[in-house]
KOLMITOR-602920 format. One record per residue (C-alpha): residue number from 1; residue in three letters; x negated, y negated, z negated. Coordinates in steps of 0.1 Angstrom, whole numbers, padded with zeros to 4 digits. Layout:
KOLMITOR-602920
ATOM,NUM,ALA,X,Y,Z
...
END
This chain:
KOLMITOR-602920
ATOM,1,UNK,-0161,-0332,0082
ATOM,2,UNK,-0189,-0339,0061
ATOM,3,UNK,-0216,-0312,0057
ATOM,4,UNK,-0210,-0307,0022
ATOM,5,UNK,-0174,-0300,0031
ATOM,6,UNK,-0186,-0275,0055
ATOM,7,UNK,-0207,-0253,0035
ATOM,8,UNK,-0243,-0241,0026
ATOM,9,UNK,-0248,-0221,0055
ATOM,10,UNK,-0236,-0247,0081
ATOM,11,UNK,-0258,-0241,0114
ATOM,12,UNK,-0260,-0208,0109
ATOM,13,UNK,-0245,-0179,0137
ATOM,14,UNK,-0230,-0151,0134
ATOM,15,UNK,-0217,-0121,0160
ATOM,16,UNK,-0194,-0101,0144
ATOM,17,UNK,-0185,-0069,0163
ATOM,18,UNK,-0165,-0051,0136
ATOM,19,UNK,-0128,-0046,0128
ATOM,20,UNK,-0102,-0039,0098
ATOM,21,UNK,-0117,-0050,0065
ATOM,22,UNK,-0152,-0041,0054
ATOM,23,UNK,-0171,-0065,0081
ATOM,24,UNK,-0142,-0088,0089
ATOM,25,UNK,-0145,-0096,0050
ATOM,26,UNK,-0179,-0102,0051
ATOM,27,UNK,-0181,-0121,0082
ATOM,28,UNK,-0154,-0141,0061
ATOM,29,UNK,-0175,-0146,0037
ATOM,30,UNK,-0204,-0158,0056
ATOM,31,UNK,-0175,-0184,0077
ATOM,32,UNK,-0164,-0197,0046
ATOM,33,UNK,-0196,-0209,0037
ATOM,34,UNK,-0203,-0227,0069
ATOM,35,UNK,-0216,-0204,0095
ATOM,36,UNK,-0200,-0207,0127
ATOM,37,UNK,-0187,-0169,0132
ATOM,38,UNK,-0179,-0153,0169
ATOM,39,UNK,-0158,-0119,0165
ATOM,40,UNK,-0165,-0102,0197
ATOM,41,UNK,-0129,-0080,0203
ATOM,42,UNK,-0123,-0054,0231
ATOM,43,UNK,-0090,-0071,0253
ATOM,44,UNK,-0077,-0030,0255
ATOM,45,UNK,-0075,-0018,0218
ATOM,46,UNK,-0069,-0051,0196
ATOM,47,UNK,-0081,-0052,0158
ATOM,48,UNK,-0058,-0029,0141
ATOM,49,UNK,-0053,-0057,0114
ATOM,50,UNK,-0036,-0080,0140
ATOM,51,UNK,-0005,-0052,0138
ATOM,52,UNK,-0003,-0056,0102
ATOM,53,UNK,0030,-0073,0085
ATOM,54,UNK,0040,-0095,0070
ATOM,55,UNK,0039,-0122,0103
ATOM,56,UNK,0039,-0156,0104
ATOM,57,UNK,0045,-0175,0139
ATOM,58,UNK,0040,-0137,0156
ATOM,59,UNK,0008,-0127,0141
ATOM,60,UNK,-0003,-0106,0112
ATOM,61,UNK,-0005,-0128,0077
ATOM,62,UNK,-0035,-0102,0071
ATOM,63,UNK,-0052,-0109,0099
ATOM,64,UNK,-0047,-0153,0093
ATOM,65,UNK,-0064,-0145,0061
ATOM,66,UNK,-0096,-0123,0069
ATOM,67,UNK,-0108,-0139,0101
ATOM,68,UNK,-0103,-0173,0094
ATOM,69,UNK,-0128,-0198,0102
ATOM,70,UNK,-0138,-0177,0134
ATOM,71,UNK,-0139,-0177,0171
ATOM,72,UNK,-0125,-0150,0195
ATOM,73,UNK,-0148,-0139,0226
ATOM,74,UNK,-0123,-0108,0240
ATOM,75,UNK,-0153,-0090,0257
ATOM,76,UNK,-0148,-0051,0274
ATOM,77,UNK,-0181,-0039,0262
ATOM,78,UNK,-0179,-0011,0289
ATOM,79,UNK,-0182,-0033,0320
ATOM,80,UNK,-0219,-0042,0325
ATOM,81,UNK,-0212,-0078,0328
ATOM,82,UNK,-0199,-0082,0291
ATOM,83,UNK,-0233,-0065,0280
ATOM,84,UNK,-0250,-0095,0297
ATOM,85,UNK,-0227,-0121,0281
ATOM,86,UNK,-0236,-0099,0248
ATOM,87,UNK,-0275,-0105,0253
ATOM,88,UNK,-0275,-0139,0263
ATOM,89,UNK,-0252,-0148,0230
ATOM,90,UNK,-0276,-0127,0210
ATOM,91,UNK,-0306,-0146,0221
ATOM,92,UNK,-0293,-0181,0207
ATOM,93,UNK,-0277,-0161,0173
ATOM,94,UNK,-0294,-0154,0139
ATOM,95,UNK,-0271,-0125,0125
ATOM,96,UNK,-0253,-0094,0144
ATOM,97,UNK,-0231,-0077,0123
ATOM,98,UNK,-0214,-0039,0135
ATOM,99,UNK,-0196,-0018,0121
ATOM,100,UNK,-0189,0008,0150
ATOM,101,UNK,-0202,0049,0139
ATOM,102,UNK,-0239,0055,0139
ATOM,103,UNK,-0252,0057,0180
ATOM,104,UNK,-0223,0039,0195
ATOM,105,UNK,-0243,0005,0199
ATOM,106,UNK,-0272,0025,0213
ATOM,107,UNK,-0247,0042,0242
ATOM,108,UNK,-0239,0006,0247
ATOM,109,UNK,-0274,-0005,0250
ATOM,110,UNK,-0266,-0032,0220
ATOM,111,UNK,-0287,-0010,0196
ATOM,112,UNK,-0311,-0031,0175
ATOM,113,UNK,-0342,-0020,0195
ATOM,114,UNK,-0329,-0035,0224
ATOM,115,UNK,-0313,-0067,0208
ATOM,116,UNK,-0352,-0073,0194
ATOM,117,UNK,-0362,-0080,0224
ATOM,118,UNK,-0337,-0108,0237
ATOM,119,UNK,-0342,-0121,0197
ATOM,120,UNK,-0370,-0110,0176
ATOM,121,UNK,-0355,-0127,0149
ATOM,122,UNK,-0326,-0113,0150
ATOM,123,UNK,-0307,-0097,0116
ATOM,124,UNK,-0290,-0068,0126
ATOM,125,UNK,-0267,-0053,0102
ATOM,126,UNK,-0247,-0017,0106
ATOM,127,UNK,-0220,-0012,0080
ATOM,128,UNK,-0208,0020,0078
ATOM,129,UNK,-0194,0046,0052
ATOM,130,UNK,-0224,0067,0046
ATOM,131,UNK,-0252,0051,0063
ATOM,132,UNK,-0274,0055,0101
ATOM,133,UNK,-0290,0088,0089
ATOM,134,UNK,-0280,0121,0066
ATOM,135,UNK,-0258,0147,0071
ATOM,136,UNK,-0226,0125,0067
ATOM,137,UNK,-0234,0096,0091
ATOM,138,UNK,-0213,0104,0117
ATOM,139,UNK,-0184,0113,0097
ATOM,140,UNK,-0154,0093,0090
ATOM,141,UNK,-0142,0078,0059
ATOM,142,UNK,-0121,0055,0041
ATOM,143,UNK,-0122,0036,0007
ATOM,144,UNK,-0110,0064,-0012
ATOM,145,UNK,-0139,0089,0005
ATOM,146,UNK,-0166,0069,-0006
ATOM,147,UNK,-0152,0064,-0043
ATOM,148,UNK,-0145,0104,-0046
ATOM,149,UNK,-0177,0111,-0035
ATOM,150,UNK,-0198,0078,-0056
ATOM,151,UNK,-0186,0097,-0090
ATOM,152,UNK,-0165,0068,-0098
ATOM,153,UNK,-0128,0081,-0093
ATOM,154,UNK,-0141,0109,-0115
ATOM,155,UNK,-0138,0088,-0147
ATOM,156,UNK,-0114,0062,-0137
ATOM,157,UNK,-0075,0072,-0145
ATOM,158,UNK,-0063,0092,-0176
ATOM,159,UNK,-0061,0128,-0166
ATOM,160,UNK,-0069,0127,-0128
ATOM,161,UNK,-0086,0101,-0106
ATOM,162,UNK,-0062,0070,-0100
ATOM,163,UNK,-0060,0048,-0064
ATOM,164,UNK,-0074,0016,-0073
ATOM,165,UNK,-0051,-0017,-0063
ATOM,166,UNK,-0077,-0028,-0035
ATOM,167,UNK,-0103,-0016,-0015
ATOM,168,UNK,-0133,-0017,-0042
ATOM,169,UNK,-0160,0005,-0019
ATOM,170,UNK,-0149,-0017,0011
ATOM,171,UNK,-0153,-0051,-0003
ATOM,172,UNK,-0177,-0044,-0028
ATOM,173,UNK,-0197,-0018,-0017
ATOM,174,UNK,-0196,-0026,0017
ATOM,175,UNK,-0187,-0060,0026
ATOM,176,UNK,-0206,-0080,-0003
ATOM,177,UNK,-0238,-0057,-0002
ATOM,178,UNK,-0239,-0065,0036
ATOM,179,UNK,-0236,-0105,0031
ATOM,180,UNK,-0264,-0098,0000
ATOM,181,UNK,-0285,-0080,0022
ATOM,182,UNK,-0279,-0104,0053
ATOM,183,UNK,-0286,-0136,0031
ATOM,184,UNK,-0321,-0115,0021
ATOM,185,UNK,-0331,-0108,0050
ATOM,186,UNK,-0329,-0145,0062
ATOM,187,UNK,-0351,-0153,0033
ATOM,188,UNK,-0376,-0129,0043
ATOM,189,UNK,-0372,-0141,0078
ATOM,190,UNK,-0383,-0178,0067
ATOM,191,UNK,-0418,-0165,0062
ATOM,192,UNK,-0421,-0135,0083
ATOM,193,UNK,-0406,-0148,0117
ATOM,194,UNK,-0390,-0120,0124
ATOM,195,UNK,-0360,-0101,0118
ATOM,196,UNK,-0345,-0065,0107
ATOM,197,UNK,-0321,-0038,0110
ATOM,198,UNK,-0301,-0036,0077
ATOM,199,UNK,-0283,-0001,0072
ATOM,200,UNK,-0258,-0007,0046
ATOM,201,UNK,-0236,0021,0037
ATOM,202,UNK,-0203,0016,0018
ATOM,203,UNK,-0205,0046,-0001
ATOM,204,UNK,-0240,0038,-0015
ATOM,205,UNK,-0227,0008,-0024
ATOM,206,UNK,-0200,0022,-0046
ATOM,207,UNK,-0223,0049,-0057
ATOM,208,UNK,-0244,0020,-0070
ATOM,209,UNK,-0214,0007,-0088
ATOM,210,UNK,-0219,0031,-0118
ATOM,211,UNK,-0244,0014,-0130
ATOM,212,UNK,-0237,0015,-0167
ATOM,213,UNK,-0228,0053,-0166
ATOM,214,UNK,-0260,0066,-0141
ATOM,215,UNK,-0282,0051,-0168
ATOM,216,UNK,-0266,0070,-0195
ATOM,217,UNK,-0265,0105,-0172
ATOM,218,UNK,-0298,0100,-0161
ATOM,219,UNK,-0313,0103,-0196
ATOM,220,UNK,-0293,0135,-0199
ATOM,221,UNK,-0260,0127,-0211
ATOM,222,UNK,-0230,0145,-0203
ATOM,223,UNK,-0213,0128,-0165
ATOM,224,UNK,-0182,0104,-0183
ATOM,225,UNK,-0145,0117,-0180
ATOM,226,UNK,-0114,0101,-0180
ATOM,227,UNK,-0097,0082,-0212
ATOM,228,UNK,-0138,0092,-0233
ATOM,229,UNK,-0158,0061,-0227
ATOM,230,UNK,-0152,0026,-0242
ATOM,231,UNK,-0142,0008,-0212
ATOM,232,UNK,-0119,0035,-0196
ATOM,233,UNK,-0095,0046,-0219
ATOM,234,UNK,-0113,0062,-0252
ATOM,235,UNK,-0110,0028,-0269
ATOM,236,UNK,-0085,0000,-0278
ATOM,237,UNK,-0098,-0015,-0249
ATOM,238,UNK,-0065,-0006,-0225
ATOM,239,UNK,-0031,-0021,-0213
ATOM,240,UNK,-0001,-0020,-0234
ATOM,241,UNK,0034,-0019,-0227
ATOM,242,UNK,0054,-0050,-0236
ATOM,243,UNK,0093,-0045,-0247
ATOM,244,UNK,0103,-0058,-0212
ATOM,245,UNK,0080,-0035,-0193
ATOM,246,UNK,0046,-0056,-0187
ATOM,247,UNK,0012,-0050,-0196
ATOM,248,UNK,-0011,-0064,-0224
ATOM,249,UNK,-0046,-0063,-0213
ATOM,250,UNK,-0067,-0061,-0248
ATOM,251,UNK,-0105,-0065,-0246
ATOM,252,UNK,-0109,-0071,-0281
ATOM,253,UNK,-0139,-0045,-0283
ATOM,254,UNK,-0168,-0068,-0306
ATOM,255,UNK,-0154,-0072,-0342
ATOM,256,UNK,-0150,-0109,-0343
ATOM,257,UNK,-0129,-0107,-0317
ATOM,258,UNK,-0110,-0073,-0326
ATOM,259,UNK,-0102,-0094,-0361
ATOM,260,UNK,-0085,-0120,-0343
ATOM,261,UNK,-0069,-0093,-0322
ATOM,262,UNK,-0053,-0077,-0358
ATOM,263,UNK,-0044,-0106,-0375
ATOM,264,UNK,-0027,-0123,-0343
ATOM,265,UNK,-0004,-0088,-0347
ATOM,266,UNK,0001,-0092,-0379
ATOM,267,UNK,-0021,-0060,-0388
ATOM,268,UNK,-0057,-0070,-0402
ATOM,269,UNK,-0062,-0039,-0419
ATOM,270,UNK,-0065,-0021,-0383
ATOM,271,UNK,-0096,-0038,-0375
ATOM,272,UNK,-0124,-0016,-0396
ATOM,273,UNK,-0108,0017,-0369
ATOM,274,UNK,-0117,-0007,-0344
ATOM,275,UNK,-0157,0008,-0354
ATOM,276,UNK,-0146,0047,-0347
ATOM,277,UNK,-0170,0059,-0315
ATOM,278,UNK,-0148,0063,-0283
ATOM,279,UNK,-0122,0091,-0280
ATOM,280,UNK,-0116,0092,-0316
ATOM,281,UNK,-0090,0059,-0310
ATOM,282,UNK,-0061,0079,-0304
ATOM,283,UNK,-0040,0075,-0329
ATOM,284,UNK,-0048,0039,-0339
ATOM,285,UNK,-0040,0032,-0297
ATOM,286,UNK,-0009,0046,-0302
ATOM,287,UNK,0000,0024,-0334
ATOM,288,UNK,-0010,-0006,-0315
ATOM,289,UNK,0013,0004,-0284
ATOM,290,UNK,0037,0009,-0309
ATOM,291,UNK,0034,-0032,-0324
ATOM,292,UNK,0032,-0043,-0285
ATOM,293,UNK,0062,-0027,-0274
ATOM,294,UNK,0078,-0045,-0302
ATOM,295,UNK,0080,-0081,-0284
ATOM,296,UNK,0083,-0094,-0245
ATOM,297,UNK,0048,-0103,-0224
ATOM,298,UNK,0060,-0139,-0226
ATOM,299,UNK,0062,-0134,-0267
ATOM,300,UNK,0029,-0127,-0267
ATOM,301,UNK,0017,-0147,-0242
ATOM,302,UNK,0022,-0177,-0262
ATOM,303,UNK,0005,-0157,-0294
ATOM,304,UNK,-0025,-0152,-0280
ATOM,305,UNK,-0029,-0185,-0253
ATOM,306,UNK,-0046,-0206,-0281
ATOM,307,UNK,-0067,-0172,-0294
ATOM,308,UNK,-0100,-0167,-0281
ATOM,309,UNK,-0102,-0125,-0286
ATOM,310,UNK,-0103,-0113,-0253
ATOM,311,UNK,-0058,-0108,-0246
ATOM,312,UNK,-0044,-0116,-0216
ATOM,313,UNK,-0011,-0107,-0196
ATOM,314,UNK,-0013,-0087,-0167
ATOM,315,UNK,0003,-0107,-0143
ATOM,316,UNK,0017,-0100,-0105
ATOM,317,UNK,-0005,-0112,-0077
ATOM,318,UNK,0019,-0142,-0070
ATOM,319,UNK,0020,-0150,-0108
ATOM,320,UNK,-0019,-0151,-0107
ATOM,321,UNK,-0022,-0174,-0077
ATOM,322,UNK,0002,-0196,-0090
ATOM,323,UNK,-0021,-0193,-0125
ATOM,324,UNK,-0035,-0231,-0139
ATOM,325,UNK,-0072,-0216,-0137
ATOM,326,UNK,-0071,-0206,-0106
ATOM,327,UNK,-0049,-0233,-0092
ATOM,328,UNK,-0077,-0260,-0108
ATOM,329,UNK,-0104,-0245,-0098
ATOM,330,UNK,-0096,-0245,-0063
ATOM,331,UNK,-0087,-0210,-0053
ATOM,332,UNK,-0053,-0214,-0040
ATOM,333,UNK,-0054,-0232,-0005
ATOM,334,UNK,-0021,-0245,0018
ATOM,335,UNK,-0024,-0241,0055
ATOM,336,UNK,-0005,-0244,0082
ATOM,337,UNK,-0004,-0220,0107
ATOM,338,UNK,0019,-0229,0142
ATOM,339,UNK,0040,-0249,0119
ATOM,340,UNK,0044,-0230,0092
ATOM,341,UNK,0029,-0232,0058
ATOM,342,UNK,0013,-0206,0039
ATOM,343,UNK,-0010,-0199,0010
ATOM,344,UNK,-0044,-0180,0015
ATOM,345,UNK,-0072,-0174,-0016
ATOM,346,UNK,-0103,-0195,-0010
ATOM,347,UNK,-0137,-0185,-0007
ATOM,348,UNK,-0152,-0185,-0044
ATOM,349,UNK,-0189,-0195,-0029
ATOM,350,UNK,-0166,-0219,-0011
ATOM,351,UNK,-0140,-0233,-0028
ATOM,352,UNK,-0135,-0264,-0007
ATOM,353,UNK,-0151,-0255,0025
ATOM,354,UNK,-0132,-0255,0056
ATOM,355,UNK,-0099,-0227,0063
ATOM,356,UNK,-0086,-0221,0098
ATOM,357,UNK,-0063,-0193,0102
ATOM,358,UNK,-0079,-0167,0121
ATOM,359,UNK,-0078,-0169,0162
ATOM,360,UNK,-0058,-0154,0188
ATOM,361,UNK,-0070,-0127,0205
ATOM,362,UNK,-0098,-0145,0230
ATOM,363,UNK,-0092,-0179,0223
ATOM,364,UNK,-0125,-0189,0225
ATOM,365,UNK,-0137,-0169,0254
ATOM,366,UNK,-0143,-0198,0284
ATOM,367,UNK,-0156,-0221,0250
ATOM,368,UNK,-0180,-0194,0244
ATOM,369,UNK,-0189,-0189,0281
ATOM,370,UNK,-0195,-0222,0285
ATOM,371,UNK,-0213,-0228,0258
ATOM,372,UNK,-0234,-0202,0270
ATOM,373,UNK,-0241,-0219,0305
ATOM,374,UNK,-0213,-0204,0327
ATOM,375,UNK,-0197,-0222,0358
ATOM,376,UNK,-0161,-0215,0361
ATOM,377,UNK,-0167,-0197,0387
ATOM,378,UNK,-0184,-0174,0368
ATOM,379,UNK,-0162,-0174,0342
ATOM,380,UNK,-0134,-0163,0370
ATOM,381,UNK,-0157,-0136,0385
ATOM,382,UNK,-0159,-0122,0348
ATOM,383,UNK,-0115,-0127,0339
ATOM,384,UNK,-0112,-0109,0376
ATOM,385,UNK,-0135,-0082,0366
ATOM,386,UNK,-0120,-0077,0331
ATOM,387,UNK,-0149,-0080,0318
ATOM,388,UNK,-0135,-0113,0295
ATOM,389,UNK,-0098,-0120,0286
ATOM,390,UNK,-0087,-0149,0271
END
């Protein structure tokens, strides 16, 4: 494979300790775009995302998916020989990424203060929920935690704060701050020589995802609520019903484009209500749900495909991957997994880099050891200690 086919961080490596989605996803991301990945999974309690359905050829879809491109080291981090496998890995590595709560690695003795020393230049990344210090580090949390707490469930929804359709403080407040932080601190590290400790907490991250309303609220304007602002529900910026019970996604907000919106339905004299400030819309939204529930999605689908006003269709996930943009552009992938075909969404940094569903549970353990300098009969003294699996 050529190194452009392999990606822009080809030659980089990458211990990834964590499990479910936030880290797995960014360790994903960091794969996909070349850097040779080890996951480092306990033999006794697998990755909870390797139980997930639906299966293809035994194992969890999910788990294909957000661990491809890696290896599997099965390691029992509680036998002392595994910790010694750990530092000798870490001392040829560039990037340790954990996820565990905040003074689990340090009971281990994998904390960053020790790593430093096998490594100086080591990047050392903790993702958690709320951080390594303050009085909610050790707590527990989950995606909808850290958006209740961020302030942004309290103005998404129409009268009360909706579940969003995937994991927004995971991925984007967690998993992409991490790879932007870890991609920074290699910078830094070109010119320094040294490493860090990156503390990158998910709910900060979603806290920092209200950036357009903290500017307003920090200059003393009233915190936003549900269905009052422009972009979440005071406007004609919204989804419609369609006669056969889809959605109409109208973004039509600058005038040019809310125009073309009214005269594509056939109702140009709507457009100068368009102006009115946000949460007086009411009653022109409800004449426009009125006009949308008139006709199918797939009538106005083909109204508004050659208009450029900001209308789309919401479509089903499986519509969307099967979508001409998307499709073009590269997203959509075939792979074969133990002789099975199935369909996984590329890496957008990545589009054409390499895909390998993800790897059975230590697969890669002797490769790893080996690569490492182990005999095989060390690498049977550590199976018979259950110190490795795989």
């Amino acid at each position: 494979m050529s190194p452009e086919a392999s990606g822009p961080l080809t030659g980089l490596k990458v211990l990834d300790f964590s499990t479910l989605l936030p880290g797995p996803f960014a360790s994903q991301l960091l794969a996909d775009m070349g850097a040779q990945v080890t996951r480092i999974e306990s033999p006794s309690r697998p990755d909870l995302l390797r139980q997930l359905s639906p299966r293809v050829g035994g194992e969890s879809a999910a788990h294909l998916t957000i661990n491809r491109n890696k290896r599997s080291l099965a390691l029992d981090l509680k036998a002392p020989q595994a910790i010694e496998v750990v530092r000798r890995l870490v001392a040829e590595h560039d990037i340790l990424l954990e996820q565990f709560r905040p003074g689990v690695m340090a009971r281990l003795g994998l904390d960053y203060p020790s790593l430093r020393e096998c490594n100086p230049r080591l990047i050392y990344c903790s993702l958690t929920g709320y951080g390594q210090s303050g009085p909610l580090a050790h707590r527990a949390g989950h995606d909808i935690n850290y958006l209740a707490l961020s302030g942004l469930a309290s103005y998404s929804g129409r009268t009360e704060p909706v579940l969003s359709g995937t994991q927004v403080a995971d991925l984007a407040g967690g998993s992409q701050q991490a790879v932007i932080a870890i991609l920074a601190a290699l910078f830094e590290r070109q010119s320094s020589g040294l490493g860090r400790h990156l503390d990158v907490a998910m709910a900060e991250g979603a806290l920092a995802l209200n950036a357009m309303a903290s500017a307003a609220v920090g200059c003393g304007a009233p915190a936003p609520q549900p269905g009052t602002e422009v972009l979440n529900g005071g406007s004609l910026y919204d989804y419609y019903a369609t006669a056969d019970g889809r959605y109409l996604a109208v973004g039509a907000l600058e005038p040019q484009f809310a125009l073309a919106f009214f005269q594509a339905i056939d109702r140009p004299n709507w457009a100068a209500h368009a102006l009115a400030p946000p949460g007086q819309q009411s009653e022109l939204k409800g004449e426009i749900a009125a006009v949308i529930a008139e006709q199918s999605l797939d009538v106005w689908r083909q109204r508004f495909a050659a208009l450029d006003c900001c209308v789309e269709p919401v479509l089903n996930l499986d519509e969307a991957m099967a979508h001409p943009q998307f499709v073009a552009r590269g997203m959509v992938r075939q792979l074969t997994h133990q002789g099975q075909s199935i369909t996984q969404l590329a890496c957008p940094l990545n589009r054409q880099g390499p895909m390998r569903p993800g790897a059975a549970l230590g697969q890669h353990s002797e490769t790893v050891l080996k690569e490492l300098g182990y005999g095989e009969a060390e690498i049977a003294d550590l199976k018979a200690s259950g110190a490795v699996a795989g």
